[in-house]
TORTIKE-486138 format. One line per 2 residues: number of its first residue (from 0); their letters; for each residue x, y, z of C-alpha. Coordinates in pm, whole numbers, plus 50000, padded with zeros to 5 digits. Layout:
BEGIN
NUM = A = X:Y:Z  ...
//
This chain:
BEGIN
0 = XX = 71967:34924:68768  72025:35201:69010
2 = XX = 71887:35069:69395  71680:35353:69516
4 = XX = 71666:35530:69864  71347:35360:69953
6 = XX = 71434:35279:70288  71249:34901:70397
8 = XX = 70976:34924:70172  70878:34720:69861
10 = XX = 70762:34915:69556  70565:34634:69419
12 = XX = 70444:34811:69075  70460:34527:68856
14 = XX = 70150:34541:68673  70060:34204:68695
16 = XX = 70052:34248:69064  69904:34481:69160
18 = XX = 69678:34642:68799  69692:34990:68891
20 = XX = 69999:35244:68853  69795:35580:69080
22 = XX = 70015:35725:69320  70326:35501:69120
24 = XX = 70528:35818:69071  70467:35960:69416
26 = XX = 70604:35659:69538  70897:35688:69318
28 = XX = 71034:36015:69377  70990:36016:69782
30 = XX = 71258:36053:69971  71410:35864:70197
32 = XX = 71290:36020:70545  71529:35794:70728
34 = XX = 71862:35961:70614  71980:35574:70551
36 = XX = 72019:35442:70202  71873:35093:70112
38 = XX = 72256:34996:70023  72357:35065:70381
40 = XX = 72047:34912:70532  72061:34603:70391
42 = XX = 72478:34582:70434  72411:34469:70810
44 = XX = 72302:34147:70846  72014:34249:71075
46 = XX = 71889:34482:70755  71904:34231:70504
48 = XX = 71716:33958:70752  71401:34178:70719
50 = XX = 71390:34078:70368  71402:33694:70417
52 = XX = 71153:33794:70695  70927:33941:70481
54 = XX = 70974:33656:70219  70902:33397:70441
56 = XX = 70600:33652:70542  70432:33656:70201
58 = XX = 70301:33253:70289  70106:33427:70542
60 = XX = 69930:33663:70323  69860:33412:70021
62 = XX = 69712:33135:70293  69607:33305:70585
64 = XX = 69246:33337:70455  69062:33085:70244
66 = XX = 69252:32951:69973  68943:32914:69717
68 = XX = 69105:32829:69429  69273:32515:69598
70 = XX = 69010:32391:69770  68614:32549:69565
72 = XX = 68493:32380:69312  68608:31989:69361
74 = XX = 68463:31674:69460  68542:31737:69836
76 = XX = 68349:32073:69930  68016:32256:69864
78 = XX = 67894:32592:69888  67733:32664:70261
80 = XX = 67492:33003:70316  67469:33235:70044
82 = XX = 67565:33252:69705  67834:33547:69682
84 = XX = 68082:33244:69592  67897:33075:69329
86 = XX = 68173:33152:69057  68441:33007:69231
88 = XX = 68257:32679:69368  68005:32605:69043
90 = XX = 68238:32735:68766  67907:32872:68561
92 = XX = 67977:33208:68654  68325:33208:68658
94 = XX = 68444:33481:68417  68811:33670:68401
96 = XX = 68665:33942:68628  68642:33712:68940
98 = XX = 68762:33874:69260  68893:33513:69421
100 = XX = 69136:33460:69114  69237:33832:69106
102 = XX = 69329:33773:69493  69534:33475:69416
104 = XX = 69726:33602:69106  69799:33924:69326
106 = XX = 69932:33710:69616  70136:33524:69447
108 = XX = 70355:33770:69232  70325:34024:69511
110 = XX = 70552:33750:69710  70738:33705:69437
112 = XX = 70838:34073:69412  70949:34059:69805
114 = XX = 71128:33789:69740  71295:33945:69391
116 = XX = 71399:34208:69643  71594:33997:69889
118 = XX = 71791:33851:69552  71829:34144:69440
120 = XX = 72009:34290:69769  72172:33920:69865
122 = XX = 72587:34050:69773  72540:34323:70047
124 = XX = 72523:34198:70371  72825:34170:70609
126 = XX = 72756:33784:70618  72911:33460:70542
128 = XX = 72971:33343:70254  72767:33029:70352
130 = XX = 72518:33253:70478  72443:33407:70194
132 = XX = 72442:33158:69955  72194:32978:70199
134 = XX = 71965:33286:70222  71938:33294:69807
136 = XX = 71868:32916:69802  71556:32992:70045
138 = XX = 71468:33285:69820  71570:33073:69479
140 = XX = 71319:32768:69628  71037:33083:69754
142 = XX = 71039:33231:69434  71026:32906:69222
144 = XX = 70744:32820:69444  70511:33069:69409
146 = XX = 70542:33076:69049  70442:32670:69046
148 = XX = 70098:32812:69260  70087:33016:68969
150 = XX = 70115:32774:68737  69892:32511:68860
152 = XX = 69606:32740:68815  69673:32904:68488
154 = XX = 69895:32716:68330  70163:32962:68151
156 = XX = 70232:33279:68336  70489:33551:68337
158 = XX = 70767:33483:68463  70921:33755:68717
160 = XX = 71285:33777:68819  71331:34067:68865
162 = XX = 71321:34398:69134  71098:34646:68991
164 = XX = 71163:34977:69087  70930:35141:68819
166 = XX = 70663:35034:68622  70708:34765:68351
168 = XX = 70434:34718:68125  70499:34465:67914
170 = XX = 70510:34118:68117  70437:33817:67790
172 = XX = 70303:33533:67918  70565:33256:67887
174 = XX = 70475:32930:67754  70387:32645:68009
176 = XX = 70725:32444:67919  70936:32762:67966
178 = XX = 70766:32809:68343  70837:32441:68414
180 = XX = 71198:32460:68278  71259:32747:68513
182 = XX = 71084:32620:68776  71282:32295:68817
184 = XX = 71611:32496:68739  71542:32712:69088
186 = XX = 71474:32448:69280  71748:32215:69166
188 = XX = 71973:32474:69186  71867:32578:69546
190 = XX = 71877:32235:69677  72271:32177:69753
192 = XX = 72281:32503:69953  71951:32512:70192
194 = XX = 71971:32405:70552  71805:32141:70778
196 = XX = 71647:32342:70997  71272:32226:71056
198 = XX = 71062:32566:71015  71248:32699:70675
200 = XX = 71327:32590:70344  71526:32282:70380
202 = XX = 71649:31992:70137  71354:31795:70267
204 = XX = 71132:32079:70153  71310:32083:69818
206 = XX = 71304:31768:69750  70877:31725:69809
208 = XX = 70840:32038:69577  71056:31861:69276
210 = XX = 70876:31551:69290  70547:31746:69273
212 = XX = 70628:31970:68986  70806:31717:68792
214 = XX = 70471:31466:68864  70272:31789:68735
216 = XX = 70464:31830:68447  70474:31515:68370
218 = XX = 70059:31504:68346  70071:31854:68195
220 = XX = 70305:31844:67911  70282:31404:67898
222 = XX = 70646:31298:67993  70670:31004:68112
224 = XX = 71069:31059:68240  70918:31368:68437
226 = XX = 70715:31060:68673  71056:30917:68747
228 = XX = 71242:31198:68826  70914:31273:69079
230 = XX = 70993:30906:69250  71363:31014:69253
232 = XX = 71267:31298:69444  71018:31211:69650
234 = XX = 71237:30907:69757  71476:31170:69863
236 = XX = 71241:31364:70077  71098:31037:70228
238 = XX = 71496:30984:70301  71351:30587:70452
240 = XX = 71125:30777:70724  70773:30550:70794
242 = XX = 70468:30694:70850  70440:30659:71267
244 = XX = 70234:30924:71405  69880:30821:71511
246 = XX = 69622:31025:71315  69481:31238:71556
248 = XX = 69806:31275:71761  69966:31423:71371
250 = XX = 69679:31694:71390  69731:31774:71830
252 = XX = 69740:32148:71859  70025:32071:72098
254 = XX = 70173:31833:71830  70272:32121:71567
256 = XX = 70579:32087:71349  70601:31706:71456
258 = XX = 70835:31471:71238  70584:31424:70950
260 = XX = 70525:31785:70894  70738:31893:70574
262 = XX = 70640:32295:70511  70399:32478:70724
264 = XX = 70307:32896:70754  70416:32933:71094
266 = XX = 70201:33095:71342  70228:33164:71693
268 = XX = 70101:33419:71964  70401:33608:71975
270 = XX = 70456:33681:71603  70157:33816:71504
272 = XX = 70018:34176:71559  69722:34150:71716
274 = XX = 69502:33830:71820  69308:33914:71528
276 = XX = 69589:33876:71296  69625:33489:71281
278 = XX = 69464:33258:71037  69115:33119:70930
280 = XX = 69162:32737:70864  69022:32642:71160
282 = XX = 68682:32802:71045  68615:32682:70661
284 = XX = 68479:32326:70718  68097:32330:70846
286 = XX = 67851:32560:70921  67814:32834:71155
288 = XX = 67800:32679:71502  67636:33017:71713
290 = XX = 67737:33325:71838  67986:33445:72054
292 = XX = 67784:33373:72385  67813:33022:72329
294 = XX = 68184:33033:72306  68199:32781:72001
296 = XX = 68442:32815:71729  68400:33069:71482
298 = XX = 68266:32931:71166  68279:33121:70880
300 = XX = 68011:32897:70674  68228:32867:70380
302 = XX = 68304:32518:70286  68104:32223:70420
304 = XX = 68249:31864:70353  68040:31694:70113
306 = XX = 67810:31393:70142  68050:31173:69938
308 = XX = 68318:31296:70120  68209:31142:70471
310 = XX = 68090:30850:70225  68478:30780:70144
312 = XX = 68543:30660:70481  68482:30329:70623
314 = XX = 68326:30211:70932  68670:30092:71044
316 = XX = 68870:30395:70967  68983:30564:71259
318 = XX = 69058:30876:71101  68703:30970:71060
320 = XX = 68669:31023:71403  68980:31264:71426
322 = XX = 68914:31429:71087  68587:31519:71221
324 = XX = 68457:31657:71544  68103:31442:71601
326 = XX = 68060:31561:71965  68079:31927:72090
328 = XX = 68045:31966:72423  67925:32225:72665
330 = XX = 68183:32502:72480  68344:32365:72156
332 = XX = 68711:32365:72269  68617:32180:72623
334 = XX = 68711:31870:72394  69078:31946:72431
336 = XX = 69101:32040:72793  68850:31935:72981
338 = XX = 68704:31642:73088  68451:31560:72855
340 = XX = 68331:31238:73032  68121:31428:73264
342 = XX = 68040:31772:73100  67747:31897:72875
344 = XX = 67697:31801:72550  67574:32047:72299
346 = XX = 67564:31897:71984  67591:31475:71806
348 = XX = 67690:31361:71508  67575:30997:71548
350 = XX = 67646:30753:71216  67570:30384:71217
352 = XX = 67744:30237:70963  67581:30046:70658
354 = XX = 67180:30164:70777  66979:30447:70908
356 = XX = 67031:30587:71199  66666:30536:71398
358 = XX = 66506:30673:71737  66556:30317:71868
360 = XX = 66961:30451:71856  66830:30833:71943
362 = XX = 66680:30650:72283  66956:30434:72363
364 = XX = 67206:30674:72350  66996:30933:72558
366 = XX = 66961:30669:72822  67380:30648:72852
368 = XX = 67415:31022:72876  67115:31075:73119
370 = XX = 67188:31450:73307  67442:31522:73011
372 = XX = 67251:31637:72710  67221:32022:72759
374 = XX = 66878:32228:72719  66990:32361:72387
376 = XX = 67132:32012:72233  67076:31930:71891
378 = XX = 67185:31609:71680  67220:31564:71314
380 = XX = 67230:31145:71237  67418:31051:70908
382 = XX = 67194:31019:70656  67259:30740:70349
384 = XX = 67030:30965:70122  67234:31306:70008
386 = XX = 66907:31491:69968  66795:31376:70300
388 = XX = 67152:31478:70499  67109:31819:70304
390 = XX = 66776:31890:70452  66899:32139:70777
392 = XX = 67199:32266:70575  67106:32626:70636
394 = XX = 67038:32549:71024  67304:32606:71292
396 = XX = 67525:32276:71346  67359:32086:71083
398 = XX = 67660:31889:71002  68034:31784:71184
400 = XX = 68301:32018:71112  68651:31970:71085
402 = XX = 68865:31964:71363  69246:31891:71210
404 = XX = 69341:32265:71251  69151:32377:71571
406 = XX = 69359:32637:71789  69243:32563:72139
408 = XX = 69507:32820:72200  69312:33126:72112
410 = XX = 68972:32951:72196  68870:33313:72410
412 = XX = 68893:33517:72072  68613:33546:71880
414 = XX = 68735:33598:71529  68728:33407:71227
416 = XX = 69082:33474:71176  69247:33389:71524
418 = XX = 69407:33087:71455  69761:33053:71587
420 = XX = 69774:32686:71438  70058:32647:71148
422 = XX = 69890:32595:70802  70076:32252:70684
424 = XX = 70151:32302:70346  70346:31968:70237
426 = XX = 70354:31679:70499  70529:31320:70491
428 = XX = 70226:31098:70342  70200:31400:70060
430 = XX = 70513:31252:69996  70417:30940:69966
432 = XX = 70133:30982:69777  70290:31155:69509
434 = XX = 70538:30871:69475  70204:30666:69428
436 = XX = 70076:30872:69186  70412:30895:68978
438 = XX = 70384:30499:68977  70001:30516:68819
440 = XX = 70130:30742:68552  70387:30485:68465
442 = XX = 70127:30229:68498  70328:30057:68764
444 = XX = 69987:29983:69011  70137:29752:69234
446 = XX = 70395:29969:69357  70156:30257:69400
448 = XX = 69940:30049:69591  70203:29944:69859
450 = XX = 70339:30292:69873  69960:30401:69934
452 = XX = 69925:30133:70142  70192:30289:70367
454 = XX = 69983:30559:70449  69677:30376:70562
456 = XX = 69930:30135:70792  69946:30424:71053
458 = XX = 69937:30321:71364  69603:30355:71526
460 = XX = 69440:30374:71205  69154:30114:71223
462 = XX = 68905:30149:71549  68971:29730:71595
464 = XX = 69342:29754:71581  69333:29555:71233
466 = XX = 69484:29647:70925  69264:29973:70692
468 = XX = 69301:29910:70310  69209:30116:70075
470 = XX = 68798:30143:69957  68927:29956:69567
472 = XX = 69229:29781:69549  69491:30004:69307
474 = XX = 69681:29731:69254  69427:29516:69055
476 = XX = 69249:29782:68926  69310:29749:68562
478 = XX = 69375:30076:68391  69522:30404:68486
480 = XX = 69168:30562:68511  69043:30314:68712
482 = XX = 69361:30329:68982  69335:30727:68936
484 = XX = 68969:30692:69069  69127:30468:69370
486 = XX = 69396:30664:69444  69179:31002:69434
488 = XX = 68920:30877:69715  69220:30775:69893
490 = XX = 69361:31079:69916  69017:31272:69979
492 = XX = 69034:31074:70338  69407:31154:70396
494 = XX = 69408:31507:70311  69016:31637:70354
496 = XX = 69087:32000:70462  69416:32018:70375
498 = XX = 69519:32281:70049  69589:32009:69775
500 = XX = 69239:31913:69628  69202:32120:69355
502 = XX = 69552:32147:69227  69557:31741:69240
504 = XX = 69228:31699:69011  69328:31918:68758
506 = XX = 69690:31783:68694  69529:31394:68643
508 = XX = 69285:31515:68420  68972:31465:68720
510 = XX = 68874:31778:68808  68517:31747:68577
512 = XX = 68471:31390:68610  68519:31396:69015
514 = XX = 68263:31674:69014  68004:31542:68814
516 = XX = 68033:31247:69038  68055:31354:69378
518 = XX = 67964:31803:69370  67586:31814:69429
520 = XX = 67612:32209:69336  67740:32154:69028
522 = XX = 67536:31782:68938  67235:32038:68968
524 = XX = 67370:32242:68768  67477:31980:68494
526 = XX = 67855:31934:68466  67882:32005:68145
528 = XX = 67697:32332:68143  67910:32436:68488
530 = XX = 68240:32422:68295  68160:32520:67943
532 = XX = 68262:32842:67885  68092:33109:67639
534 = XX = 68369:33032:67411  68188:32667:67447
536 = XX = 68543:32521:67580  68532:32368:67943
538 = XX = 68698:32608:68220  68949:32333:68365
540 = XX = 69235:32598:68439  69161:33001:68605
542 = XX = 69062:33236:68410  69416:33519:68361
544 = XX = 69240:33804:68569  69107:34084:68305
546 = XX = 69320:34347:68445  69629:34186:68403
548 = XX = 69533:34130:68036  69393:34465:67961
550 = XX = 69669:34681:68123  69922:34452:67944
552 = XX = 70111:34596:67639  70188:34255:67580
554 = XX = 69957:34047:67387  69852:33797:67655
556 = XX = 69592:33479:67524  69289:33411:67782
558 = XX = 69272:33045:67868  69049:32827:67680
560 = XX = 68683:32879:67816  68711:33227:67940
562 = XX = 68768:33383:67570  68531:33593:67378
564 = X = 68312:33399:67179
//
C-alpha cells in the first residue's frame, strides 16, 4: 500500500466507522498543502509522537462523555428527567437504529483506525530500536483494547488491522472466538516490550486487561482454563501489592494517579483546549442541583443511583459516606476547601439505619446546626420504601449524588463537561475482584471470598474501626449463582460510578436477572417484556448499528433480539 501525502491527518473511511463515504474522494485526492510528505513527517521522532499522541487521545473521545452502554440499563442506575434515553436504560425500545450504540461502535473503531496509523508508520522514525518496539506494544495493547470494548457489547465484530487509505466495503464480522484469539495474541505479545511508566500502557496495565478478557472469555465461550489463566494474570498485575489507601483518600482530587490506580484518561488544565473541553463524570450521578447562580456542580440529570443501590451498603460501611456526598454546603465544592464546620448548609441527606427517618431526628439535628441551615435548605431523609424515596425525583436535589470524581479544580466553570479529574479505567481492587470472580467460575468460593475480602479490609473502611464483611458470605454460599449474587452486590459498593457495571452483568450471565431485581424502570416495565426483542429473543448483547449492516457488502448477522421477525 502506497502511504499518501496526507500530511497529519487520519482518513478514517472505514465504513464501519464512520457509515458514510460523501466528500471520501475529495479527501483522497487533496494535496498535501504542507510541501512535507507523511514519510518524512513521521521519520522524526517528534512527527511520529503525534500519532501515539493521538492514540492515547482517542480514550478521551470514547469516555469523555457518558459512557451509556457501560453503565444504562443495569441494576445500579435509573433514568432521571425525561425520556430521550429510554432505549438505552429500559431496553424496550432499543432497536439497531439507536444513536448511543452508533456513538460507541464509531468511537471505538475510529480509535482503532488512529491507532492502525501509528503501526502502520512505526519502521520510520529516527528512534531506538527499544523505542520503537515500545511505541507498537502501546499501540499493539490500544488496539487490542478497543476491540475487547467492542466485543463486550456485541459479541463478534470486525476485526480491523489495518490503515485505510480508501474505502473498504466489505468488513465480515468475525466470529466471537476469532476476536478473542486475536485479542489475547496483542496483548500477550505487547506485554514483554511496554514500559513502567505510571500514566501509559505498562505491564501492570497488560496484565489487568488479560485477566479480564481471558475471565470474559472464559464466561462467553465456557472455558474453564480461560479462569486460570485470568488468576495467572491478575496475580501478575497485583505483583503482592495490598489494598492500603483509605476510601475517600483513593477518590481525593489531589490524590489522582495514586498507587492503586491501574489505567486512567488523563486530564489536566493544561492539556485540554479550552475549559470546556474536559470531561463529564463528575455530573452523571444525581439530579440537577440548580443553576449557575448557586455555584453547585453541574448535573447533567442523567443517571441517578438506584434505591437498591444505597440499599447495598451497610450502616457500618464507611465508604457510603465517601461514595456519596450527603451534605452540600453553602456552594457545592466548599466541602473540599473550606471549612465546612462553620459555613451554610444547603442541602441533607440524613439516613438512620434499620428505621425511618422521623421529625423527632429532623428537630434534633436542626437544634445542632442552629444559625447554619441556609434560607433555601432542603433535605431528602432515606426512605426504606422505594416508591416513597422516588416521590421528589423530578425536584432539584432530591437525592445524594456522587462525589468519587468531583473536580474542585474547575469548580468556577459552569459546564457539564469541565472536569479535569482522570477517568480511572482499571484500578487495583478491579484486580482483585476479577481474581475473585475467576475463583467462582471454578467454583473455588473460599478463595474468592478472601480475595474479596481483601478489598473490604481497607483501612478506614468501617465508621467503628472494626472489620466490614461482605452483605452474604461467598464462601458458604452454596452454588455459583448464589456466590455470583454475593459477589455482584459487592462489587456494586466498590465500583458504584465507576465504567464496569454493565460489561460485568452481561459476561456472568446477570444482566436480566439483576434488573428484574433491583431496576425499578424496567420492573415496571416487566423484565421480560424490556428485553424481548421483536424477533421474541431477549436483547442481552447491542444491537450491530443498522448502518454498519446496511452499507456492508458483507453479509453481517444482527444479534439475537434485534432481527427481523
Amino acid at each position: 500500500m502506497n502511504r499518501q501525502n496526507i500530511l497529519n491527518k487520519f482518513l478514517i473511511v472505514i465504513i464501519l466507522c464512520t457509515f458514510s463515504l460523501s466528500g471520501c474522494k475529495k479527501l483522497l485526492d487533496e494535496d498535501n498543502k504542507g510541501g512535507i510528505s507523511n514519510d518524512e513527517f513521521y521519520e522524526t521522532a517528534a512527527g511520529y509522537e503525534t500519532l501515539i499522541i493521538a492514540s492515547y487521545n482517542s480514550l478521551r473521545a470514547t469516555f469523555r462523555e457518558t459512557p451509556w452502554l457501560l453503565l444504562a440499563g443495569t441494576d445500579m442506575y435509573q433514568r432521571g428527567r425525561g425520556t430521550g434515553d429510554r432505549s438505552i436504560q429500559e431496553y424496550e425500545q432499543l432497536f439497531s437504529n439507536d444513536s448511543y450504540v452508533k456513538t460507541y461502535y464509531q468511537n471505538c473503531y475510529s480509535a482503532i483506525q488512529t491507532i492502525n496509523m501509528g503501526v502502520f508508520y512505526n519502521d520510520l522514525p529516527d528512534i531506538s530500536d527499544t523505542q520503537r518496539a515500545s511505541y507498537l506494544a502501546e499501540l499493539r495493547f490500544l488496539r487490542a483494547f478497543y476491540h475487547f470494548l467492542l466485543v463486550e457489547q456485541f459479541g463478534g465484530v470486525f476485526i480491523n488491522t489495518e490503515a485505510t487509505f480508501e474505502p473498504r466495503m466489505n468488513t465480515p464480522r468475525n466470529t466471537l472466538e476469532e476476536c478473542y484469539t486475536f485479542i489475547i495474541a496483542e496483548m500477550e505479545a505487547a506485554l514483554p516490550d511496554v514500559g513502567q511508566e505510571k500514566a501509559r500502557v505498562n505491564q501492570t496495565v497488560v496484565n489487568h486487561y488479560l485477566a479480564k478478557v481471558y475471565l470474559t472469555r472464559g464466561w462467553d465461550l465456557n472455558q474453564s482454563a480461560d479462569f486460570e489463566s485470568a488468576k495467572t494474570y491478575a496475580d501478575a498485575a497485583i505483583a503482592g501489592r495490598n489494598i492500603s489507601i483509605p476510601f475517600e483518600e483513593l477518590w481525593s482530587p489531589y490524590n489522582e494517579n495514586n498507587d492503586e490506580v491501574i489505567f486512567a484518561v488523563q486530564y489536566n488544565v493544561e492539556s485540554i483546549a479550552s475549559v470546556e473541553d474536559g470531561n463529564n463524570q463528575q455530573s452523571l450521578f444525581g439530579p440537577y442541583l440548580g443553576g449557575a447562580e448557586l455555584n453547585h456542580k453541574y448535573m447533567a440529570t442523567q443517571l441517578y443511583p438506584s434505591w437498591n443501590l444505597h440499599n447495598f451498603y451497610a450502616e457500618n460501611d464507611a465508604r457510603y459516606d465517601a461514595t456519596f456526598m450527603l451534605t452540600i454546603y453553602d456552594q457545592y465544592f466548599d466541602y473540599y476547601d473550606k471549612d465546612t464546620a462553620s459555613i451554610q448548609i444547603r442541602a441533607y441527606y440524613p439516613r438512620v439505619w434499620g428505621r425511618e427517618y422521623t421529625p423527632a431526628d429532623s428537630s434534633a439535628w436542626a437544634a445542632q446546626h442552629q444559625g447554619r441551615i441556609a434560607g433555601n435548605f432542603r433535605y431528602y431523609p432515606f426512605r426504606y420504601d422505594e416508591e416513597a424515596y422516588r416521590a421528589f425525583y423530578d425536584a432539584d436535589m432530591s437525592t445524594p449524588v456522587i462525589k468519587k470524581f468531583d473536580s474542585p479544580q474547575t469548580r468556577q466553570i459552569w459546564s457539564q463537561t469541565s472536569s479535569v479529574r482522570d477517568i480511572v479505567l482499571a484500578r487495583l481492587a478491579e484486580t482483585y475482584f476479577i481474581y475473585a470472580e475467576a475463583c467462582i467460575a471454578l467454583n473455588d468460593f473460599a478463595t474468592a471470598a478472601n480475595y474479596v475480602q481483601q478489598v473490604l479490609d481497607r483501612p478506614g473502611n468501617t465508621k467503628d474501626g472494626e472489620r466490614l464483611y461482605p452483605n452474604i458470605d461467598i464462601a458458604t454460599t452454596g452454588s455459583q449463582d448464589a456466590a455470583l449474587n454475593a459477589y455482584l452486590i459487592e462489587s456494586a459498593k466498590e465500583f458504584a460510578g465507576e465504567y464496569l457495571r454493565w460489561p460485568e452483568l452481561r459476561r456472568t450471565g446477570k444482566l436480566k436477572e439483576f434488573c428484574g431485581l433491583y431496576n425499578y424502570d424496567i420492573r415496571r416495565i416487566g423484565v421480560d417484556a424490556a428485553f424481548r426483542g421483536l424477533d421474541g429473543q431477549d436483547k442481552i448483547y447491542r444491537p450491530i448499528p443498522q448502518d454498519a449492516i446496511d452499507l456492508n457488502e458483507a453479509e453481517v448477522i444482527q444479534n439475537p433480539g434485534y432481527q427481523a421477525h
